[in-house]
N, C-alpha and C positions, 0 to 999 in steps of 0.2 A: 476565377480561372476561365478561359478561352476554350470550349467546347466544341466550336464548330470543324475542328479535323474529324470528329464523330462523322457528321454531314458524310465526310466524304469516304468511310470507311467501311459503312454502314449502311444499307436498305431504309426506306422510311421507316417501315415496322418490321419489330426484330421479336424472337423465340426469349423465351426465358432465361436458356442458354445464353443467349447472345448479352441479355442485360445483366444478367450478376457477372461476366465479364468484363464488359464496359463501366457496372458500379464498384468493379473490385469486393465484391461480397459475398457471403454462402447460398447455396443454393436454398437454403431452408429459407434466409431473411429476403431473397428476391421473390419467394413463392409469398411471403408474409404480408410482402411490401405489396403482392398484387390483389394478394385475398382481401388485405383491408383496405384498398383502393388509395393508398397513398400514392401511388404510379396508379394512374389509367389505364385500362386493358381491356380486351375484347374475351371473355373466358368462355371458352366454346364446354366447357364440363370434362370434355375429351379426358383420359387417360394419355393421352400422349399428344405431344404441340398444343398443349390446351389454351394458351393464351398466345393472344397477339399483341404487341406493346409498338406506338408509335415512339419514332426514334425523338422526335423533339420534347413528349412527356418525358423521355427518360432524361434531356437534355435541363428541363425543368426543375426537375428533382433531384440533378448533380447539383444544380445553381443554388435550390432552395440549402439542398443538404450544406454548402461550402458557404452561406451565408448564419447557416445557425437556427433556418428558420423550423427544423425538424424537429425539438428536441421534445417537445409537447406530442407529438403525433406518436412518436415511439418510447414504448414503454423502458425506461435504465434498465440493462442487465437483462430483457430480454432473451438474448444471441448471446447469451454468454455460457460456459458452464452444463451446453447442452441444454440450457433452458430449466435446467432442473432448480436455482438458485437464483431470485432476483439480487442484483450488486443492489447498491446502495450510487442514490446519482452521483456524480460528479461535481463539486465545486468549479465552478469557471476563471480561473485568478484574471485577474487586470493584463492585458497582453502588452500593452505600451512599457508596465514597468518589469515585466515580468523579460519582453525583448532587450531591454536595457541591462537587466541582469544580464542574463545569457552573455551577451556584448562584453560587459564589464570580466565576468570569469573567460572568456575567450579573449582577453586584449592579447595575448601573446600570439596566439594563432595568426597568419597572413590572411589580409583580405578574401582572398582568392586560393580556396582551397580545393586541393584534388580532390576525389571520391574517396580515396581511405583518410585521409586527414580528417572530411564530413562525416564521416561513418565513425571515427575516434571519438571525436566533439559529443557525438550527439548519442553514439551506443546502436543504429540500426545498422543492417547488414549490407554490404556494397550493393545487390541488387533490391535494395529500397530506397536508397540514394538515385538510382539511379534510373528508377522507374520516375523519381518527385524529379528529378531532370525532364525525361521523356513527358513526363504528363504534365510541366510546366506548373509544377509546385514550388519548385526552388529556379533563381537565373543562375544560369551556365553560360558560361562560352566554350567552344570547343577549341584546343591547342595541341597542335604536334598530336592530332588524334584522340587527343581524353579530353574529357569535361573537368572543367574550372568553375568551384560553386563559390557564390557570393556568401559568405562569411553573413552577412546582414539580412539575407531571402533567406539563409537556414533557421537564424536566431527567429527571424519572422515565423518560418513555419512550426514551428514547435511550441511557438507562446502565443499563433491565433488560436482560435476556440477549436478550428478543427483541427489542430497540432493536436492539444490537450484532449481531445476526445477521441485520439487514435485508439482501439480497443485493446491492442496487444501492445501499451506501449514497453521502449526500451528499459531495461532497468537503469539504466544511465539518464534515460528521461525523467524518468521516476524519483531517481535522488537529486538532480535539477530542480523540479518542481516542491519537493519538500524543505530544500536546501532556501527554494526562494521566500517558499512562506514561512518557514524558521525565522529567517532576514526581516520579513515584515511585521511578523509579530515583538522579535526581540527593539528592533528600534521605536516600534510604535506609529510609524510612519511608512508610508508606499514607498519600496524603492524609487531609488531616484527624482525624491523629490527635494532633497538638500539642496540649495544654491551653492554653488564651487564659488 
């Protein structure tokens, strides 16, 4: 994903506040992510504005987080649960056939889906949909004033790794992803690898 509207929204160096905004996170996991220096910062001790955070670390750290490359740095189930319970990690399934699923149970759906059709498909709520518009998660085009989501950037979003490591995922996601690896295990083979 394309970061650089940050640049132009944004200060060089922004407040704590400003970055668990921009990362879309709690404020407990941006204070965490600064204590243990996974984001760079200037931590003056302060009780109040205690840190200062340059905007392109933070820029760094969306890229790293959106490539995968965090999953070692932060501890599973951390942020979850109050912190009172660590989860158990995550399985990462194969996203190439896991996209092909999705596709395969969505053949009836139209290429080019409104925001409630993409919210049906996939189980999140219209203003999650439509943030992964806004933040160019998902391709839209705009029509007669609403967004038109591509049917194949959706399927895309939910079977990369950071689809699958959404922490609150949808329960519709959720029966997706079991559904897939049911499929995988019962044929003995990766979806979509049959020759037609």
């Amino acid at each position: 994903m394309n970061y650089d509207y940050l640049r132009n929204e944004y200060p060089e160096t922004v407040s704590m506040d400003q970055l668990y905004r921009i990362c879309h996170i709690s404020k407990r996991k941006a204070k965490w992510l600064l204590e243990n220096r996974i984001i760079p910062c200037q931590d003056s001790g302060r009780q109040t504005r205690r840190f200062q955070i340059r905007l392109e670390d933070i820029i760094t750290f969306l890229e790293r987080r959106d490539a995968g490359l965090l999953r070692g740095d932060i501890p599973p189930g951390i942020f979850s649960s109050g912190g009172r319970t660590l989860q158990e990690p995550r399985q990462i399934l194969d996203s190439g056939a896991l996209c092909a699923f999705l596709l395969d149970r969505w053949v009836d759906a139209p290429d080019m889906l409104t925001v409630p059709q993409a919210a049906f498909l996939c189980g999140y709520g219209l203003s999650t949909i439509n943030r992964w518009v806004r933040d160019g998660i998902v391709e839209a085009v705009r029509c007669y004033g609403s967004n038109l989501i591509s049917k194949e950037s959706l399927a895309e979003r939910l079977a990369s790794c950071e689809g699958q490591m959404i922490p609150t995922r949808s329960a519709l996601h959720e029966e997706l992803l079991e559904e897939f690896q049911t499929a995988e295990q019962n044929s003995g083979m990766e979806w979509g690898s049959m020759s037609l």
